[in-house]
MDAnalysis code that builds the backbone (N, CA, C; Angstrom):
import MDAnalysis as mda
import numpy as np

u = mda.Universe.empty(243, n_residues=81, atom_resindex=np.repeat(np.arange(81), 3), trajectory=True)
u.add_TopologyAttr("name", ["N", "CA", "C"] * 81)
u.add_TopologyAttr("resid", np.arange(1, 82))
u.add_TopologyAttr("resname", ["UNK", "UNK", "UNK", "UNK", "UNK", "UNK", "UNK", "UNK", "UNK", "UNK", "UNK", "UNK", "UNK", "UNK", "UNK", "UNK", "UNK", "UNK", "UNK", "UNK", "UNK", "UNK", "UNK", "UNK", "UNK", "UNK", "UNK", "UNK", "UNK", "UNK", "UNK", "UNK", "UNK", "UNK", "UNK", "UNK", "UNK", "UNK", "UNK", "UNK", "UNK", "UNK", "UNK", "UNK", "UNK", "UNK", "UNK", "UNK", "UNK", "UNK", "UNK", "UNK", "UNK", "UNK", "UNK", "UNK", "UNK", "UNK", "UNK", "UNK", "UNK", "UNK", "UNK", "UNK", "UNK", "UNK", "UNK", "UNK", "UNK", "UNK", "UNK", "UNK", "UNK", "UNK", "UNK", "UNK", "UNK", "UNK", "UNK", "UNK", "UNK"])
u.atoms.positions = np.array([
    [0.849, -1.168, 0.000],
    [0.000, 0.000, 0.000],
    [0.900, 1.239, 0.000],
    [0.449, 2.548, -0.798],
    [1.456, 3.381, -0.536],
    [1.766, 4.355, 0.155],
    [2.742, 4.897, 0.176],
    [2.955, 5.100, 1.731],
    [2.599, 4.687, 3.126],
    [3.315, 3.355, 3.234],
    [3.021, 2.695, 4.289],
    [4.815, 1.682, 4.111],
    [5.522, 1.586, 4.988],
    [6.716, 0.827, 5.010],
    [6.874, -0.007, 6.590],
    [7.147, -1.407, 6.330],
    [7.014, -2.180, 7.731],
    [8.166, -3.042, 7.159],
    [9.314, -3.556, 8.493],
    [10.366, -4.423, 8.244],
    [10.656, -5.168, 9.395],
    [11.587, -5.867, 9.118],
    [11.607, -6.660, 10.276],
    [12.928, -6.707, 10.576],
    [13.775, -6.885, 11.579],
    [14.775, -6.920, 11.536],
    [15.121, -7.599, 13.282],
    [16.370, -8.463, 13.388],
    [17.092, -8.836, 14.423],
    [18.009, -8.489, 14.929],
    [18.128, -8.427, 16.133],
    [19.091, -7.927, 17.083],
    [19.978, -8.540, 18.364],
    [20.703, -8.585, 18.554],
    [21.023, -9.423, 19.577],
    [21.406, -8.120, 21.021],
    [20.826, -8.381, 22.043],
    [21.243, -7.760, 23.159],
    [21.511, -8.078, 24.033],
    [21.870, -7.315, 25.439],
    [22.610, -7.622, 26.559],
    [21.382, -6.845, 27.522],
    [22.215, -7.188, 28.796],
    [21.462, -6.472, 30.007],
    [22.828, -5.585, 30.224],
    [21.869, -4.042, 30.728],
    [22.753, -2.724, 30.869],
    [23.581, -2.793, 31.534],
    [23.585, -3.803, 32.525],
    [24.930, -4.211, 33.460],
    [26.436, -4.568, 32.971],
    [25.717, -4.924, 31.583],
    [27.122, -6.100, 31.156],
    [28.252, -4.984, 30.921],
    [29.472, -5.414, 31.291],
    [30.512, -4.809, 31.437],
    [30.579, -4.729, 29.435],
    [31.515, -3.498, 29.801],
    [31.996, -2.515, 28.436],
    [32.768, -3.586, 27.537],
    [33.747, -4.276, 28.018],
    [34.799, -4.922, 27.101],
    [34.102, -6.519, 26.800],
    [32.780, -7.122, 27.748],
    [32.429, -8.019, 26.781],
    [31.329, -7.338, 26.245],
    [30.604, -6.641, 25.558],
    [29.964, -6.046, 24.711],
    [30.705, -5.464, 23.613],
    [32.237, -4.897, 23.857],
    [33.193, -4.631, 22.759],
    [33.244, -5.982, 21.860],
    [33.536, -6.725, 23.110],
    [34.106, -8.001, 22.687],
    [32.585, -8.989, 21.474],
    [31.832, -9.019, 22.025],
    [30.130, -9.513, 21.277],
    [30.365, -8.891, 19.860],
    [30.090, -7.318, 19.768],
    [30.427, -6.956, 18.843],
    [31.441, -7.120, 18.247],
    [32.585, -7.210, 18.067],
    [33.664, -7.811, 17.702],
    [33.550, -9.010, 16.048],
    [32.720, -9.676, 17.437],
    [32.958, -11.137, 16.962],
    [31.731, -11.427, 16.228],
    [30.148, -10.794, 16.606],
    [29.273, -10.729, 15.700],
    [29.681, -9.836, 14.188],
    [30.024, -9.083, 14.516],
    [30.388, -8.357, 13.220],
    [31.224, -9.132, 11.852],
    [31.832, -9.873, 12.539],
    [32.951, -10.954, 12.040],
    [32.308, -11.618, 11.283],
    [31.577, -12.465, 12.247],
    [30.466, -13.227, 11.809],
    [29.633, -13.120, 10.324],
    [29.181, -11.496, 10.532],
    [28.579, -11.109, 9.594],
    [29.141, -10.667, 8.645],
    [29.950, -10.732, 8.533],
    [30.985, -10.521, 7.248],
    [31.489, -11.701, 6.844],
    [31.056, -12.930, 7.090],
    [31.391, -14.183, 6.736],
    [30.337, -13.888, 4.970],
    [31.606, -14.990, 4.239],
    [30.995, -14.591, 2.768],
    [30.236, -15.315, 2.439],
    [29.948, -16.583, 3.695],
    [29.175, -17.210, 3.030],
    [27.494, -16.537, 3.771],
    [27.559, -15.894, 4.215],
    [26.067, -15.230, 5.166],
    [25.396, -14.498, 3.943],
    [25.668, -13.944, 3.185],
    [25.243, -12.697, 2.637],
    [24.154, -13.342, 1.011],
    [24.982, -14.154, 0.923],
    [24.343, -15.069, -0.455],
    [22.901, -15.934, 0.305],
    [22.735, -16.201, 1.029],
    [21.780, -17.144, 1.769],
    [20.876, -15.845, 2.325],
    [21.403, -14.887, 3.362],
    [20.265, -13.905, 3.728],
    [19.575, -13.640, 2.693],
    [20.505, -13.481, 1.527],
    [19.267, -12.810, 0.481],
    [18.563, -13.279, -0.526],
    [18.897, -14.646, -0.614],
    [17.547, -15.767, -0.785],
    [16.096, -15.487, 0.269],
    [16.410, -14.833, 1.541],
    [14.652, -14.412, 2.078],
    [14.879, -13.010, 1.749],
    [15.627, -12.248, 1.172],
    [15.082, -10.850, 1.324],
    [15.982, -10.165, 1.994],
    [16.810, -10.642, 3.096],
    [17.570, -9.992, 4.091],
    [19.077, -9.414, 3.792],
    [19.459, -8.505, 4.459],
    [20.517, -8.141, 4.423],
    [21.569, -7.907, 5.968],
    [22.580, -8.579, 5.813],
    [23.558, -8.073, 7.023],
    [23.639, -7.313, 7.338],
    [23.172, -6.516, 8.318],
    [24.058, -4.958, 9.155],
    [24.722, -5.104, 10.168],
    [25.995, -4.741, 9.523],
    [26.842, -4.507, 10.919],
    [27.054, -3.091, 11.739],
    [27.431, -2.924, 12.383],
    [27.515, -1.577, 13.436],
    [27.580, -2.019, 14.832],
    [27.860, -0.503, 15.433],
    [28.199, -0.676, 16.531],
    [27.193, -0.288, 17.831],
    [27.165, -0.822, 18.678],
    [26.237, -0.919, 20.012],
    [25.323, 0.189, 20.153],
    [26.115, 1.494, 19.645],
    [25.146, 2.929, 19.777],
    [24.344, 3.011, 18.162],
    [25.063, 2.557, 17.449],
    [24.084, 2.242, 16.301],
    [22.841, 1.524, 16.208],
    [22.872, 0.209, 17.361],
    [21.838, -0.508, 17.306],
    [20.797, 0.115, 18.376],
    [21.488, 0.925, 19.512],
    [20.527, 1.395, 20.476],
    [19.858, 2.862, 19.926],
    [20.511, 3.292, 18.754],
    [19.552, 4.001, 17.639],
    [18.544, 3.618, 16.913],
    [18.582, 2.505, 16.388],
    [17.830, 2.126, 15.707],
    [16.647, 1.443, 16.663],
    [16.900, 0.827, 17.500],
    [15.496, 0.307, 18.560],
    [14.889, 1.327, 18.975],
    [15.820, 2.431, 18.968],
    [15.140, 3.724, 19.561],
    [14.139, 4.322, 18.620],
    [14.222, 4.320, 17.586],
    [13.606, 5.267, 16.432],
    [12.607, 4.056, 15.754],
    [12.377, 2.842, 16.084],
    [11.668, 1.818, 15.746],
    [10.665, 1.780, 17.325],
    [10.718, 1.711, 17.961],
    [10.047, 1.861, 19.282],
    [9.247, 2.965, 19.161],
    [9.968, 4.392, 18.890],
    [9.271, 5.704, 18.612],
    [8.208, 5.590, 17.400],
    [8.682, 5.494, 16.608],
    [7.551, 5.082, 15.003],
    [6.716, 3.939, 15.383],
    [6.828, 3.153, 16.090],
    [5.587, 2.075, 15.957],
    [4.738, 2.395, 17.092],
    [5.197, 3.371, 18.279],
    [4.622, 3.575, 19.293],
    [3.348, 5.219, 18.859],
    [3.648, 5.488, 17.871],
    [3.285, 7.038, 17.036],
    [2.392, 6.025, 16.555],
    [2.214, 4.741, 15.830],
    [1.324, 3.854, 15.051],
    [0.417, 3.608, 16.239],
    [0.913, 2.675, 16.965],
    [-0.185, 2.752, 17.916],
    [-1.424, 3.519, 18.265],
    [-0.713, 4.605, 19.002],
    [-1.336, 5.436, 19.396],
    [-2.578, 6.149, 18.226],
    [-2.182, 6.274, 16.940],
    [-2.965, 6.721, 16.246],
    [-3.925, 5.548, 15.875],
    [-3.634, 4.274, 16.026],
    [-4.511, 3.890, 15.515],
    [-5.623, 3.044, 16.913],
    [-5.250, 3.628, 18.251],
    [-5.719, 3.467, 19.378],
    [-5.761, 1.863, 19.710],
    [-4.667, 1.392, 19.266],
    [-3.981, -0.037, 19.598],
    [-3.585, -0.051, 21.363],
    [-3.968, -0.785, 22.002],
    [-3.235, -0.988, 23.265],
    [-2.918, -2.128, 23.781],
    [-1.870, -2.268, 24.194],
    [-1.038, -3.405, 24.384],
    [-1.652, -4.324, 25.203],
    [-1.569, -5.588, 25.038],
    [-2.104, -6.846, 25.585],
    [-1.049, -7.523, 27.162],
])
């Protein structure tokens, strides 16, 4: 429909406690991961694509996905179960 855009996407997280250098370290090694050559040919047999970035990148993006679907809600007087 147009103008209307919905996606889906995965994330892996921690609890706010977790110390700085294994969350360096997660990222690190997920990123790695995702730059494996064989990931990228298979994600996009469904559609998907790898993003890599870093910890404040991803706590951007939950942020601004939380905000926009919570703006949906509300307009469309959805309330949570």
């Amino acid at each position: 429909m147009p103008g209307y855009e919905a996606s889906v996407w995965f994330g892996i997280a921690a609890r706010r406690q977790t110390p700085v250098e294994i969350i360096e370290l997660l990222n690190k090694e997920i990123n790695a991961g995702l730059s494996d050559a064989s990931l990228n040919p298979r994600l996009s047999e469904f559609g998907g694509t790898a993003l890599k970035g870093t910890p404040g990148e991803f706590e951007r993006l939950f942020a601004g996905d939380a905000e926009k679907w919570s703006k949906v809600m509300r307009a469309a007087n959805i309330k949570p179960e």
